[in-house]
N, C-alpha and C positions, 0 to 999 in steps of 0.2 A: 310661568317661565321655568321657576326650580320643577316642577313635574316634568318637565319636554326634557330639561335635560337630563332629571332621574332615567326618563325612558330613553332618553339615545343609551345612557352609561349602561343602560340595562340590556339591551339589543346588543349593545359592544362584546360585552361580558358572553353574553349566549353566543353569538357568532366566531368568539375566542375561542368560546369551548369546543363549540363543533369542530372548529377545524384544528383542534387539539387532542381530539376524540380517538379513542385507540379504533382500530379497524382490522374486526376479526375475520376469518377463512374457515368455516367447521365443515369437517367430512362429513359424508354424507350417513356414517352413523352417528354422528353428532358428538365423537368421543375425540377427536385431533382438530387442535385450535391453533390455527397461526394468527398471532395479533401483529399487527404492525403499525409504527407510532412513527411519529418527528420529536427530537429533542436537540432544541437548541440547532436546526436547521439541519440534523443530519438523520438520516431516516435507520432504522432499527426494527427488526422482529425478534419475536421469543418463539416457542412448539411448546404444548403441554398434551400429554395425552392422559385419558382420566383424571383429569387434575395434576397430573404429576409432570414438575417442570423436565424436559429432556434438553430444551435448548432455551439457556437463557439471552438477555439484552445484545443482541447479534446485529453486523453492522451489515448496512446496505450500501450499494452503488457503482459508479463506474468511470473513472477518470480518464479523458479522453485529449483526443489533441486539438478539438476542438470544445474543451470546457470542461472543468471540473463538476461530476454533476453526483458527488457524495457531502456537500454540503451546501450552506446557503440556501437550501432547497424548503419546500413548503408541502404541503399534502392537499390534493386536493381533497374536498367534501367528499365527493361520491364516489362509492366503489361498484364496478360495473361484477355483478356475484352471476355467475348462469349454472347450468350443470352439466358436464358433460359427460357423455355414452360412447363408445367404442367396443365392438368385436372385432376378435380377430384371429388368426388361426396362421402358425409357426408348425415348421416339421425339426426345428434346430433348438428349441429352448425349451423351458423347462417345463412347461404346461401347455401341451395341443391348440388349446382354445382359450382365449382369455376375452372374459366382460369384465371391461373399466368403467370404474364409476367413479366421479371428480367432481369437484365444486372449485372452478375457477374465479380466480377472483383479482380483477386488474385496476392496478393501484396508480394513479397520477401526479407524477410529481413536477412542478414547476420551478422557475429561479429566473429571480429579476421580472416577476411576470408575464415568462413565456415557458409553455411545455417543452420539456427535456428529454424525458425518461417515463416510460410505464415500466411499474416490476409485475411481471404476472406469474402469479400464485397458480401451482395446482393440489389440491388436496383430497386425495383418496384415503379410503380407513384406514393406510397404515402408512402412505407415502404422501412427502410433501416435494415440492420443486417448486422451482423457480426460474425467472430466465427475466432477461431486459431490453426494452425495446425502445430502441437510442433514436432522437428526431433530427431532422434539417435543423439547423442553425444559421440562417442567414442563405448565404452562398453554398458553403460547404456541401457538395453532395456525397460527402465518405468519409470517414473518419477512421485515425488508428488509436483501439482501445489501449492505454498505457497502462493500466491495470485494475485490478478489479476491488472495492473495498468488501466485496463477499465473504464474509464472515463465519463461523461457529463456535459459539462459547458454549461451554460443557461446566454444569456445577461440579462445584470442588469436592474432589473425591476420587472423580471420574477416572478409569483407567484405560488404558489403547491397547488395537491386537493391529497393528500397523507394518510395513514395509515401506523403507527407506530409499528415498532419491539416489540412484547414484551419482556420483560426478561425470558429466560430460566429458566423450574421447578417451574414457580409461576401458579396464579390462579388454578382452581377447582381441585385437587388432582392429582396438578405438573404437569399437562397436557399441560401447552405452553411453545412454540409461537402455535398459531393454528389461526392465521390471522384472530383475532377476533376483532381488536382494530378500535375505532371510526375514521371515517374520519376528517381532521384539512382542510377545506375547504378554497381556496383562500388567502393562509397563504406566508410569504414572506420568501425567502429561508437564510440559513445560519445556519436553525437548523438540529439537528437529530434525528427527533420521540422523545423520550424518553429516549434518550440515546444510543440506539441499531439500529439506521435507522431506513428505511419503507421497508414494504411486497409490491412486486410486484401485478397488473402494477402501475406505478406510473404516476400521469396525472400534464401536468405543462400547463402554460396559457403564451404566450408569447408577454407580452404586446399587438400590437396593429396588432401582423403580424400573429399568429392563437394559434395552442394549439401542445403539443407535446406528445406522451405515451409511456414512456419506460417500457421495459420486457423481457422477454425470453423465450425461448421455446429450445425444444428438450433435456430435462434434461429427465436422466432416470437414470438407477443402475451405468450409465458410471461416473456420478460425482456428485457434489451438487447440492441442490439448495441454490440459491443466494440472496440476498436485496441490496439494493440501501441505502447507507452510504452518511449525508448529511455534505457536508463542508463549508470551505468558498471561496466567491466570486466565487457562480456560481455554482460551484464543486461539481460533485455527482460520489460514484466513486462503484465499486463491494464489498461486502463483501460476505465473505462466513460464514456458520454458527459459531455459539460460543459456547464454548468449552463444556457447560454442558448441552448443549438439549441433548434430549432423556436420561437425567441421565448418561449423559459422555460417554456414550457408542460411541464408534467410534469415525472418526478423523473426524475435521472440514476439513481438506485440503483433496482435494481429488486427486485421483491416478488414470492416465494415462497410457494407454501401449504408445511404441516409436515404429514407429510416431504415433500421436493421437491430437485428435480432441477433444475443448471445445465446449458445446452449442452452441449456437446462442442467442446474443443483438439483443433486437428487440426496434426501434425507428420510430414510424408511427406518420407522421408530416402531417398535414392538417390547412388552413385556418382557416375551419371550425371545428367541432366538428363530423359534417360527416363521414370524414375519419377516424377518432377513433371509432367508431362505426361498421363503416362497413370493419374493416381491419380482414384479413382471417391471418396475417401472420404468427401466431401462426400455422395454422396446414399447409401452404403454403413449409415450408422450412425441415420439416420432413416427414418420412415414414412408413409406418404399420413396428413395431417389430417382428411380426409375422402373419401368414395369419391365416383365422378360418373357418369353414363349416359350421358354425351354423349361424341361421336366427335370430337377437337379434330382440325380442320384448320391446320397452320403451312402452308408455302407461301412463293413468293416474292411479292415487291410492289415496286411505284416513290411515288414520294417526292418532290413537287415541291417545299418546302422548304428542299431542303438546297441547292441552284442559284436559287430562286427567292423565299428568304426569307416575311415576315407577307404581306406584301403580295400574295404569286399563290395564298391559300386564297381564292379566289372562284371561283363556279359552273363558269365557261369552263374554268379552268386544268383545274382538277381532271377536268371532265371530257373534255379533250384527255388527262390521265394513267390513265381509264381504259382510254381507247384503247392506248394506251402499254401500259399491262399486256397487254394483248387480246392484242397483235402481239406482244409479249416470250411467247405463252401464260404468264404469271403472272397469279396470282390474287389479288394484293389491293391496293390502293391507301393510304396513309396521309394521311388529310386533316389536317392541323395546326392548331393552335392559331390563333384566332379564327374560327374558320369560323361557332360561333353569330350573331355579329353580321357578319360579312362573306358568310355563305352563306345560314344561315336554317336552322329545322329542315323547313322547306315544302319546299325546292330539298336538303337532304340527303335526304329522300324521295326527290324524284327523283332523286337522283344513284344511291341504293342501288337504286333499280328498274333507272336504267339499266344499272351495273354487272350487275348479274342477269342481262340479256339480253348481256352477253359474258362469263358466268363470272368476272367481278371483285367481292370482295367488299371493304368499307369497313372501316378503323379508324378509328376517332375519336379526335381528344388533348382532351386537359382539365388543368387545373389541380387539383393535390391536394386546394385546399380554398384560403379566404381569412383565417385568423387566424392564419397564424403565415409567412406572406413579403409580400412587396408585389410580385410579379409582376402585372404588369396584364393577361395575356392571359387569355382567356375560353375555355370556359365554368371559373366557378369556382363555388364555394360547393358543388360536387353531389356530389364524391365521398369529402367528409369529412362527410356526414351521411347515415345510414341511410336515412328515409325518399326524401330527395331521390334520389339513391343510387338506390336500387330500381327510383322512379319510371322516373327514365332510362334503365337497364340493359334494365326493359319495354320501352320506344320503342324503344331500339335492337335489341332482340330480336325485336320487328315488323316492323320494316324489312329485317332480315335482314343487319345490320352484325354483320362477324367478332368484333371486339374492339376493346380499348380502349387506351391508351398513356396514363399517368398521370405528371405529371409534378412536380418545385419540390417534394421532400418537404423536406431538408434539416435531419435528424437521425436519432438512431440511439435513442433511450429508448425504453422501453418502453410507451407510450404511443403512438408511430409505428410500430412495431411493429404494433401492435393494427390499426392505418389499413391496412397493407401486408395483412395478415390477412381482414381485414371485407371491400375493395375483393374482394382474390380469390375468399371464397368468396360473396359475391353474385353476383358476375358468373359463378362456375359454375352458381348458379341458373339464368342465361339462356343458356347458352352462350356465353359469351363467352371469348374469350383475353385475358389483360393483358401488357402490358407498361409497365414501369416507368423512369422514365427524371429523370434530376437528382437521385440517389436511393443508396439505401445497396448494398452487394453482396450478393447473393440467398444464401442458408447452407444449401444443401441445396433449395431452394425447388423445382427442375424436379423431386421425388418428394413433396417435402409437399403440392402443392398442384397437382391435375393439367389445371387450363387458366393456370398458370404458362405464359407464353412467355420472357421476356428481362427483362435491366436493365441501363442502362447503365452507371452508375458506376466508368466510364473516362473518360478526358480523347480525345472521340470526334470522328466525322465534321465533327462540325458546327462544329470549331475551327478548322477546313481552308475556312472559307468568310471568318471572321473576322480571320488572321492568319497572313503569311505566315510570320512563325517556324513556324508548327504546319505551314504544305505542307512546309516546309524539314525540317523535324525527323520527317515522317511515317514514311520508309521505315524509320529507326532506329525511331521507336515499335512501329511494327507490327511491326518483329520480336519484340521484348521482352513482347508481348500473350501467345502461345502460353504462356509460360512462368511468366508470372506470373498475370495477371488470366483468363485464361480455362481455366486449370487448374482451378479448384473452382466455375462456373458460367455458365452463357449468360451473351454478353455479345450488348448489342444497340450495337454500332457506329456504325449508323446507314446507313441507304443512301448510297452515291456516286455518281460519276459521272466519268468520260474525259475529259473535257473537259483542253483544252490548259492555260486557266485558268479558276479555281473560282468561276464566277459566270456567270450564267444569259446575257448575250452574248459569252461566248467571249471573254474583251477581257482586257488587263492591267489 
């Protein structure tokens, strides 16, 4: 009898430990290790790459309104590990052709005895992600995420090369956050921007063992977009937007169907600065939203604008910058904001015939929409309402205008979202390219969406016209671009120009 029940205690004991057992992810050159553990019911991973810790004791989860599901939870035994493969081939991003190599690895987590939540891992030699995949619970077939316990803890030392949240409805006629705010280079952690965190990617230096870049990708109409919330000791955790972007409109938490899938955390850790650089994962872990039959033309263009401010979108300028393009052989021209009432759409006609007879084709800018900024430039109301929307997309698909430049979103819910979504895939209707500009950072978008062009959502060209701090401060910005902001997608800058000083006569 003492033997049966030496051997239950002993069965007990092992089957403790298994399912206490840490549960590793290694790349597939076996040098980047994501462990993931339960302690005390709440689930956690670490990153080491060559043995050197990058990310320590980080918290998992996801708090929902149908169930807390970052604690009380258990881990199951078995982790489902495969390998995945993908090619793929981009005319917009930083490398022609990419083969992905990954070791996925989906982790199950239960509570009260019934499945909840998978976190699924993916882990390439230099990139790790993650993302969570929330189950039915009874009844419920949808759920709103209330926030996310998604974590990054950084060993002590660590320093950040970050840009800061701005506050919702401020600056230029209530138009941010529009991820315009200056970089805090080599800064030590424990703070939070400004009070509102930072705007994705975020780059951190980790002492003496490399550098880290967190981000995300595959955000579409499905949910928000996110920032990185700075705490203490280490601590960086998800937040989702705040309550009065876009002028309150819509909710900060956003709504899932059951079962359903958030984004993807993207964490590409390198020695060097290299791998930040050269990481694809941003468009690696997503897929075109929709297919298209059209041949999108990019191309270079000029930009009177940015030298010649509201005031030179009138007939003449513009088309002295067709010429402009002609001579440069570039092919598109960017007409800016006012031209409905300063040009006409009778004289944009003519301008896009013109251009046609030197191979110059037109972009047009517009304003997002008119209920949630007070920007006064024109045209507005057309590209935050479908019908309108379409209307125009046609006209301009007649005339033979390349694409469009959409501007003043100034929020991240998922509800703008949707706006970023609809704009694209109508205008793939007509051929069109978009680009997006006063705006959030694009998460994968040059393969979700394939007449995706650009977004700005840098502190860009156009501040070089406004404020000598910004010419003074440029040659450092620009360097810090590569590294940061244009690692996980198109950034559209803005066109410039040579000029001695930055205003259309040459003049101090």
């Amino acid at each position: 009898m003492k033997r049966t029940y030496l051997l239950i205690f002993c069965m007990m004991l092992a089957f403790g430990f298994a399912g206490a057992e840490d549960k590793k992810i290694t790349s597939p050159d076996g040098k980047l290790v994501v462990t993931v553990f339960i302690e005390n019911g709440s689930p956690f991973y670490s990153v080491s790459l060559n043995n050197k810790q990058f990310l320590e004791k980080s918290p998992l989860g996801v708090n929902t309104n149908i169930g807390d599901f970052s604690s009380e939870l258990t881990l199951n035994d078995t982790v489902a590990i495969k390998k995945i493969t993908d090619s793929y081939s981009l005319p917009n991003i930083k490398k022609s052709r990419v083969d992905y190599e990954a070791s996925e690895g989906v982790l199950t987590f239960s509570k009260a005895g019934k499945k909840v939540i998978d976190v699924i891992f993916r882990v390439s030699n230099n990139d790790v992600a993650y993302k969570y995949k929330v189950y039915q619970q009874r009844n419920p077939r949808s759920c709103v995420v209330k926030n996310e316990t998604s974590g990054f803890v950084f060993p002590a030392g660590t320093t950040t090369f970050l840009t800061a949240q701005s506050k919702a409805m401020v600056g230029f006629a209530r138009t941010m956050p529009s991820y315009e705010i200056p970089y805090k280079v080599d800064a030590p952690m424990g703070e939070n921007g400004h009070g509102n965190g930072y705007t994705f990617p975020c780059l951190f230096k980790v002492n003496d063992a490399g550098w880290v870049l967190i981000s995300e990708t595959g955000v579409d109409s499905r949910y928000c977009g996110s920032r990185l919330i700075g705490k203490a000791d280490g601590l960086y955790t998800i937040g989702f937007p705040m309550d009065d972007e876009n002028n309150g409109n819509g909710t900060s938490s956003p709504g899932i169907p059951l079962p359903g899938e958030t984004p993807w955390r993207t964490i590409t850790v390198g020695e060097t600065l290299a791998p930040i650089m050269e990481t694809t994962v941003a468009f690696d872990l997503v897929e075109p939203r929709y297919e298209t039959t059209q041949k999108f033309q990019y191309g270079k263009g000029t930009w009177s604008w940015i030298m010649k401010m509201d005031g030179a979108t009138v007939f003449d300028v513009q088309k002295e910058y067709i010429d402009f393009s002609a001579a440069l052989g570039y092919q598109t021209v960017l007409v800016d904001a006012l031209w409905d009432t300063q040009i006409g759409r009778d004289k944009i006609e003519e301008l896009a015939a013109y251009g046609k007879t030197k191979n110059v084709a037109l972009f047009l800018w517009y304003n997002s929409n008119g209920y949630w900024n007070d920007a006064p430039q024109g045209p507005r109301g057309i590209m935050d309402n479908t019908i309108n929307r379409r209307k125009e997309m046609a006209w301009m698909k007649s005339i033979g205008v390349r694409g469009i430049k959409v501007d003043f979103f100034g929020g991240d819910k998922q509800v703008t979202m949707k706006v970023y979504e609809d704009i694209l895939y109508d205008a793939n209707d007509f051929g069109l390219l978009v680009i997006f500009h006063g705006c959030t950072l694009p998460r994968g978008w040059e393969r979700m969406y394939p007449n995706y062009a650009a977004s700005e959502a840098i502190l860009a060209s156009e501040n070089l016209h406004f404020s000598q701090g910004s010419c003074d401060a440029e040659a450092f910005n620009a360097c810090l671009h590569p590294f940061i902001r244009n690692t996980v997608g198109s950034m559209d800058f803005g066109g410039s120009a040579l000029n001695k000083f930055y205003n259309a006569n040459n003049t101090p």
